[in-house]
N, C-alpha and C positions, 0 to 999 in steps of 0.2 A: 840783308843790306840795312844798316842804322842811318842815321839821319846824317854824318859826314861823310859817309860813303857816297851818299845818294848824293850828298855838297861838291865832292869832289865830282862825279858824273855829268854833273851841272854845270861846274867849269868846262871841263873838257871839251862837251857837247855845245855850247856857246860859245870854246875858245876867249875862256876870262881867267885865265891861270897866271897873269904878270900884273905883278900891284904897277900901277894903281887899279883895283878890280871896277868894273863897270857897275858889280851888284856886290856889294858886302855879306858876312857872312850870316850877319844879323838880319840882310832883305831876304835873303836865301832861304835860312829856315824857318824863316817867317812862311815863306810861300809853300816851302813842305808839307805846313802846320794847316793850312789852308786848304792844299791840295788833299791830307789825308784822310777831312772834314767835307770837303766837296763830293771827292768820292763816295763818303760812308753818305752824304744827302741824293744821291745822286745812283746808290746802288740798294736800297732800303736802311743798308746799317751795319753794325757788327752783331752779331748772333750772339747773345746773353743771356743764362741761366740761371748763373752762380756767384757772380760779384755780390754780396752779400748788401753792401752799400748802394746799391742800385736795381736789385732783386726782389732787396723785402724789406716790404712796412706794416709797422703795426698801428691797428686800432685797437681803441680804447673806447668804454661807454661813453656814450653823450659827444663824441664825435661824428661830425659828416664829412670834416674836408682832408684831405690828405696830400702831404708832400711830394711830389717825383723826382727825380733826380734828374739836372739840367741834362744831363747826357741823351735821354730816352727822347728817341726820335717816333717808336710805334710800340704797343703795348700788344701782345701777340698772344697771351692767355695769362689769367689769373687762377690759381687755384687757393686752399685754404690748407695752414702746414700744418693743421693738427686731424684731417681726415681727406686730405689729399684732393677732395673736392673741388669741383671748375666753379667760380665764381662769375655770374654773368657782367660781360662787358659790354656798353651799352652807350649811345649818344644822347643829348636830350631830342632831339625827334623822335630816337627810340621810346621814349616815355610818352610824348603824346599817345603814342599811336596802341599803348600799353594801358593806357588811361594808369600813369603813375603818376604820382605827383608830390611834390618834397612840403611835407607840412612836419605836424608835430609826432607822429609817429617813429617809434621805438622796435627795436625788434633786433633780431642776427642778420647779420648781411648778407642781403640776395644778389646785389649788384652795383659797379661804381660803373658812375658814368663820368664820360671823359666829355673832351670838347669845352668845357665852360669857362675854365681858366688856364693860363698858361702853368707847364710844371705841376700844375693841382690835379685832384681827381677827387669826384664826393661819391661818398659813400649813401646807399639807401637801402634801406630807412637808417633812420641814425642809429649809429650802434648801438646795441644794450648786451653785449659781449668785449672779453678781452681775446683779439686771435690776432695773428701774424697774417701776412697776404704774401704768396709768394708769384713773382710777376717774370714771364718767360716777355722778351725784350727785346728790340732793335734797339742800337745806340751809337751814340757818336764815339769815337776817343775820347779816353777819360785823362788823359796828359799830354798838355800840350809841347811843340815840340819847340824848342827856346834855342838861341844861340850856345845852350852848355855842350849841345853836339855829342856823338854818339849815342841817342836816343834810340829807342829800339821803338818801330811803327808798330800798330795795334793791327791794320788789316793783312791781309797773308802776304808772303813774300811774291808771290807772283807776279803781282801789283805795282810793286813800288817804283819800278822801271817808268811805269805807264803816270805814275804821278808826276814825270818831268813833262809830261804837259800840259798840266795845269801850273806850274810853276812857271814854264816858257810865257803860256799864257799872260801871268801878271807880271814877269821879267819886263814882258816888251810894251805893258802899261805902264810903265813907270815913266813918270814924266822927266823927261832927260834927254836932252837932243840927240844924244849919243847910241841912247835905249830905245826911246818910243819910238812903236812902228805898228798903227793899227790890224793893218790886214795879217802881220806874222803874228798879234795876240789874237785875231780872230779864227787865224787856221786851225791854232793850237787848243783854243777855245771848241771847236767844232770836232776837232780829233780826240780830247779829251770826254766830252761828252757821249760820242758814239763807244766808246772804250766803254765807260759805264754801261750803256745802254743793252751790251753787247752780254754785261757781266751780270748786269740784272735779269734778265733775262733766263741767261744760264743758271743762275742760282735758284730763280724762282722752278726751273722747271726739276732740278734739284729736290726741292720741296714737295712737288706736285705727287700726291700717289699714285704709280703705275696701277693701271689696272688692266682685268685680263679679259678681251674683248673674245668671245664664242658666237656660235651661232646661236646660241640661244638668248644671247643680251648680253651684259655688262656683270661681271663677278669684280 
């Protein structure tokens, strides 16, 4: 389903199909655009490996801070693309408790720690190599979804149904004697979130490795 398919179901399902419309086409895929963003906050993200532009960054000597890409909602392992190696990830409490501490030392990168700035991430100790980082990632959508319509969604189609009600949701916020109606955006608002709830959930247990329980212990 693209982003006018999903516009038209939205009429339909509201009964807003005869101009003059109660929600334009431009409120509408506005609230797609939001809805598909809510979702991905709301279910850890989209699973990314490979978007090259949002995967991987390079450092340089005498660098410590690094750019991320506005999309990356969680950073889920770093390795290094010239030996394949996991590059530790790390907070700064992590460093207290490491007794690490960012002064003037020089060296190959052991580890970035996150948390300190928005989009950023510093590297430690400061580089004194040139390597690429390749970063496995949660993220939001990376194109937003605009009145051009026909847009094709980024999280899987199974979904996209469940995104009219996060749209219902700000349909019935809009301020508009005609529209607003608290308690139908707070139902949609509450259906909409247990949907995530529901999917994160399943995902995560997706991810979880089986393991195979004996009488002698855990393999």
């Amino acid at each position: 389903m693209n982003s006018s398919e999903l516009l038209s179901l939205f009429r339909s399902e509201m009964v807003d199909e005869v101009e003059p419309f109660l929600w334009s086409d431009e409120n509408i895929f506005g609230y797609e655009d939001d809805a598909q963003k809510m979702f991905c906050r709301n279910t850890d993200g989209i699973a990314d490996a490979t978007t090259v532009a949002v995967t991987k960054i390079d450092v340089v000597p005498d660098n410590s801070w690094l750019n991320l890409h506005a999309s990356i909602l969680k950073i889920r392992k770093v390795t290094r693309s010239d030996t394949g190696l996991t590059v530790e990830l790390l907070n700064q409490e992590d460093m207290d408790l490491r007794n690490m501490h960012f002064d003037s030392t020089k060296g190959p990168v052991k580890a970035l720690i996150t948390g300190m700035e928005g989009h950023k991430i510093r590297v430690w100790p400061i580089s004194s190599e040139t390597i690429s980082l390749l970063l496995t990632v949660f993220r939001l959508p990376l194109n937003k979804i605009t009145d051009d319509g026909d847009q094709t969604f980024e999280v899987d189609e199974e979904h996209h149904r469940h995104l009219l009600m996060w749209c219902k949701h700000l349909a019935y916020m809009k301020q508009d004697a005609e529209t607003f109606d608290r308690s139908k955006a707070k139902d949609f608002e509450e259906r909409f979130l247990m949907y995530c709830n529901k999917v994160r959930e399943e995902e995560r247990r997706k991810r979880h490795k089986s393991r195979l329980i004996t009488y002698g212990g855990i393999y």
